[in-house]
N, C-alpha and C positions, 0 to 999 in steps of 0.2 A: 561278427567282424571278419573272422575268416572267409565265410561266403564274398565278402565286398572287396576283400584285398583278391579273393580270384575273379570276380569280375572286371577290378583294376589291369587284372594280367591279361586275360582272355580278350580287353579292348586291346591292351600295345600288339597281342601276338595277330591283331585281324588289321591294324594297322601296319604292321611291320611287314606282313602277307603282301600288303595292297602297296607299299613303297618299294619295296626290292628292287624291282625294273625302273623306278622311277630314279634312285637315289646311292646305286652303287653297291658293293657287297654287301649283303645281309648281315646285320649285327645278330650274331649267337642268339636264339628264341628259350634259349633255359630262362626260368625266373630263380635265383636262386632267394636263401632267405625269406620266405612269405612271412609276411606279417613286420617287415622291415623296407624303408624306402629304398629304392636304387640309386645309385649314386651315377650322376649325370656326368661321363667325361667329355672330353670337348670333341670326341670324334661323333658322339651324341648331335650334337649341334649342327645339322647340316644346313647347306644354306636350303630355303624352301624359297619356292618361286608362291604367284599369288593363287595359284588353283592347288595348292597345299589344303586350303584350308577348309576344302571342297572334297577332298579325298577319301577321307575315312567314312565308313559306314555311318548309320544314325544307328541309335540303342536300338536294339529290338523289344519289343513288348514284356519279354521276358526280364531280359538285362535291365529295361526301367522300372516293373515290377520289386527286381529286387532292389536296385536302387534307392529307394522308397522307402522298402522295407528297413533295409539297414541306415538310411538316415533319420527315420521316425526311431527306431529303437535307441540310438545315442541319442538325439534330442530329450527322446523320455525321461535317458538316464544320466542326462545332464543338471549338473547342479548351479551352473552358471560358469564353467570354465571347460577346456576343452583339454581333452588327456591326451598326452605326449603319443600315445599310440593313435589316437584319434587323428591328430594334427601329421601323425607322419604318413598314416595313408594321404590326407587331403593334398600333400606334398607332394605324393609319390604321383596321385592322381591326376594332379594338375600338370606336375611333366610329362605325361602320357596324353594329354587330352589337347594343353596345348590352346589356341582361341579356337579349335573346331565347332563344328552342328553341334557334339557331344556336350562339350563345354556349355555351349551357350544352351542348352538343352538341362544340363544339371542347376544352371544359374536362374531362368525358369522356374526349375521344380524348387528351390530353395527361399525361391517368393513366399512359399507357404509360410506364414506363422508358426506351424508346427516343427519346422526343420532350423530355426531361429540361431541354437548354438551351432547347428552345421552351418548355418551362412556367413557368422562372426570366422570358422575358422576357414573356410575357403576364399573370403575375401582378406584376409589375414594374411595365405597362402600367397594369393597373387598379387598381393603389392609386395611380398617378398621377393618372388620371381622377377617381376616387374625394374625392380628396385637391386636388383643383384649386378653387381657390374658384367657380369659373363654372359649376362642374357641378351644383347642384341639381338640375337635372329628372335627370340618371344616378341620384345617390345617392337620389331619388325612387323611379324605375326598380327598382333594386336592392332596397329597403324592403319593393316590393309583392309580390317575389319571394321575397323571400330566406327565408320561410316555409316556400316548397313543397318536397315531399319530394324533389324530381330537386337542388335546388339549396343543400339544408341542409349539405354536407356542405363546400360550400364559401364560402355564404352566412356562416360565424362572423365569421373573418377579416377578410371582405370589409366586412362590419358593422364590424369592429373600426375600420378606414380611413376607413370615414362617422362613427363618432361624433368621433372625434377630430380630424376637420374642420370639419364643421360649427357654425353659432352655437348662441347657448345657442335664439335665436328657430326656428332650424328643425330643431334637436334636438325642442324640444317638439312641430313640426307631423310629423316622421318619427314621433315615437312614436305621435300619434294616429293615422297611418296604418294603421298596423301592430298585429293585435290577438294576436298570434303573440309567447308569453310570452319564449321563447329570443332572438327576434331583439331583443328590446327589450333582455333582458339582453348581449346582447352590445353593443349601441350606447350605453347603459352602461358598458360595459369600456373599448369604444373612448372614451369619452368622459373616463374619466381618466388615459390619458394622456397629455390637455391639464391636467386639472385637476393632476395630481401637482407641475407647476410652481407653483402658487398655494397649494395645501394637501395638502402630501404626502400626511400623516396620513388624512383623510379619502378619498385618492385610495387610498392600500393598503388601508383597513379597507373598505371599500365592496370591491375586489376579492377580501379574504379571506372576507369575509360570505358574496358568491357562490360563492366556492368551497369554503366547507363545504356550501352546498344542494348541488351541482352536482358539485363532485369533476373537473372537468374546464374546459379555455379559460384560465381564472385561472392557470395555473400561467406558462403563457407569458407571457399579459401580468404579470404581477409582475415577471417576468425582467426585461421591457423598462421597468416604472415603477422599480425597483429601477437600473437605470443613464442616468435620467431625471435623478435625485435631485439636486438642488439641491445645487452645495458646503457651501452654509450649513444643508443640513438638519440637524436634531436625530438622526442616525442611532442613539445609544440609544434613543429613545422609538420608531420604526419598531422597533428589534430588538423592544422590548417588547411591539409589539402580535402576533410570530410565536412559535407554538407550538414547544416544548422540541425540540429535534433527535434529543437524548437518550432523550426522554420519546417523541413519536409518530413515528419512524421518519423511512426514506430522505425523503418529503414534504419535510415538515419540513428535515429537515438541507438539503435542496436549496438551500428559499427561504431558508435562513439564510446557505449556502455563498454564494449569488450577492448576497445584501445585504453582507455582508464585503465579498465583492470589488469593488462600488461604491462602500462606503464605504474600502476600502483605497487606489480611484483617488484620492480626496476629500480623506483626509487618512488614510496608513496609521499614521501612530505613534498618533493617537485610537482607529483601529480595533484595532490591536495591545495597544494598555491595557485597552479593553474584553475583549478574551477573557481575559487575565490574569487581570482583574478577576470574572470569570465562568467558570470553570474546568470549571462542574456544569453548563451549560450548552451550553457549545463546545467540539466534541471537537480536537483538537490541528492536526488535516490544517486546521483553518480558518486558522491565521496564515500557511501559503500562499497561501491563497487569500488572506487579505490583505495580503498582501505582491505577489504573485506578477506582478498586473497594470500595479500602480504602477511595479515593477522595471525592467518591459519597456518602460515609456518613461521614467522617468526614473530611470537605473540608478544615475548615481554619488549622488543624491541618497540611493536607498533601501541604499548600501551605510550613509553617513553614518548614518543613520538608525537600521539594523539591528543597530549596535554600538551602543547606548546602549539596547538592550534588557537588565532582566535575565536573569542567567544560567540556563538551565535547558530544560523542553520548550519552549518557545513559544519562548526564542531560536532553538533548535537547526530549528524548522522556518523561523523567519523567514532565517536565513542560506543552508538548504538551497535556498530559493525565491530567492536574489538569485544564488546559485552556480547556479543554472539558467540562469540569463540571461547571464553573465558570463562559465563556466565554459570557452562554447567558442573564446575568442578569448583573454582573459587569464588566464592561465593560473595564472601568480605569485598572480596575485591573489587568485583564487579559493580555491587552496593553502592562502592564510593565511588567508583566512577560513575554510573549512571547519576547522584547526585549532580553533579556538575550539569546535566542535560536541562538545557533552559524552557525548549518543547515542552509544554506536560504532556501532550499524546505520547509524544516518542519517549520521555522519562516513562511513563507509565507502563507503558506496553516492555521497556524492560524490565521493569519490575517483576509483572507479571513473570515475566519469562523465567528471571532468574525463581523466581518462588519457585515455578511450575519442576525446573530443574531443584532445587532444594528438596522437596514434597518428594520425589520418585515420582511424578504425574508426565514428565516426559522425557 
């Protein structure tokens, strides 16, 4: 770890070298603290013009070498979370690096499989930076790149983090930045879901517009405006504005599947009425899904709840999906609820389940 934090240092001091003449008096080249981030003052932040990002050296064979080195060795010795020392180089390192060749160079090597819990915490890293209100000149940085071919790939995302930070005043000055049709649409994306809090409607329709041009990006952010959604939204008029599930395929059924299941956190007996109520529309597996989320935190509510459905398919999944949750601790309980299921397949297959949960078998 120590080798990686002076390689961290050894890049700011060949970059601080190479900006001096470009950017006014030298900031002090001590690193003090190794093995601790540096804390970024605002004299830090200087304004960088567009060949900033062009500036710095590329890794030398040696410097990638070790690079390598030390992010295979955390990965090894990761157990699925990233240690506060870990996260604070990736921090320190990303202020240093910046959207340069290096950056997109480390983002690259972290493609590997191997370097997996380093990729969670550098992309971790730079939606925080991204996302910090002080960063202007990064999400500036970021704008003027995130065009080019080495960097589109991961430039979407990263866009999505800047729109949705930024004001509406430097939303407009990133757009004119940038004449690079994709990136705009993406800081766009990212930028409703700020807006989905003030006007849903208009933050989903603006997302699905894009994603009938595009067919791609929109899919994920729906996901995440879709569990945004406001307790008080009008969740029928959202369902209204998303194409038949029935009618255009798995898409479709997706973005309906995942608005259920935000509107089932919200309030699942509204959402459970509506599929009732729309039968031609939502195929059966959805009153799990709106049932299924709510159950998992608040169970004895949604047992309450799930008995005051009428009788038939849409009971039989809403009970299957609270006997999921239920099934493997209380046992009794779940029994007599599944009774009530009129399906024999789906009575059956809880059974099954609960047994399997009683047994110790799963």
């Amino acid at each position: 770890m120590v080798g990686f934090l002076l390689l961290a240092a050894g890049l700011w001091l060949a970059w601080e070298a190479s900006t001096t003449d470009h950017e006014g008096p030298a900031r002090s080249s001590s690193v003090e603290g190794v093995g601790a981030p540096r804390a970024i003052s605002s004299r830090d932040r200087v304004n960088r013009d567009e060949s900033d990002t062009t500036r710095r050296p590329k890794l030398s064979e040696e410097e990638l070498t070790q690079l390598k080195r030390e992010l295979e060795e955390h990965s090894a010795a990761c157990t699925g979370w990233i240690s506060p020392e870990f996260q604070s180089f990736i921090d320190q390192l990303l202020n240093e690096l910046q959207f340069s060749p290096e950056m997109l160079e480390v983002l690259n090597l972290l493609e590997d499989s191997k370097y997996s819990s380093a990729k969670r915490g550098v992309h971790k890293a730079l939606k925080k930076l991204l996302q910090d209100p002080a960063s202007t000149e990064e999400r500036r940085s970021l704008v003027l790149v995130a065009g080019d071919p080495g960097w589109r790939k991961f430039s979407e995302k990263l866009c999505w983090h800047v729109g949705e930070a930024c004001s509406a005043e430097e939303y407009e000055q990133l757009v004119r930045l940038s004449s690079d049709p994709a990136v705009i649409a993406n800081l766009e994306l990212g930028s409703n879901l700020k807006l989905v809090q003030s006007d849903p409607i208009a933050a989903i329709q603006s997302t699905l517009d894009y994603y009938q041009k595009r067919k791609s990006g929109a899919q994920t952010i729906l996901g995440q405006l879709f569990q945004r959604l406001p307790s008080e939204t009008d969740f029928a008029a959202v369902d209204a504005l998303l194409p038949s599930s029935q009618r255009d395929g798995d898409t479709a059924h997706h973005q309906l599947a995942s608005l259920i299941s935000a509107w089932g956190k919200a309030d699942p007996g509204a959402a459970a009425n509506h599929l009732v109520g729309n039968p031609d529309r939502s195929p059966l597996e959805m009153m799990r899904s709106a049932v299924a989320d709510y159950a998992r935190e608040h169970t004895d509510e949604a047992i309450i709840c799930v008995q005051e459905f009428p009788t038939g398919p849409y009971f039989d999944g809403a009970i299957s999906a609270v006997v999921d949750q239920i099934g493997d601790t209380r046992f009794e309980e779940a029994r007599d609820l599944t009774a009530g299921i009129e399906d024999a397949e789906i009575r059956n297959d809880s059974v099954r389940r609960i047994d399997a949960y009683e047994s110790g078998e799963r």
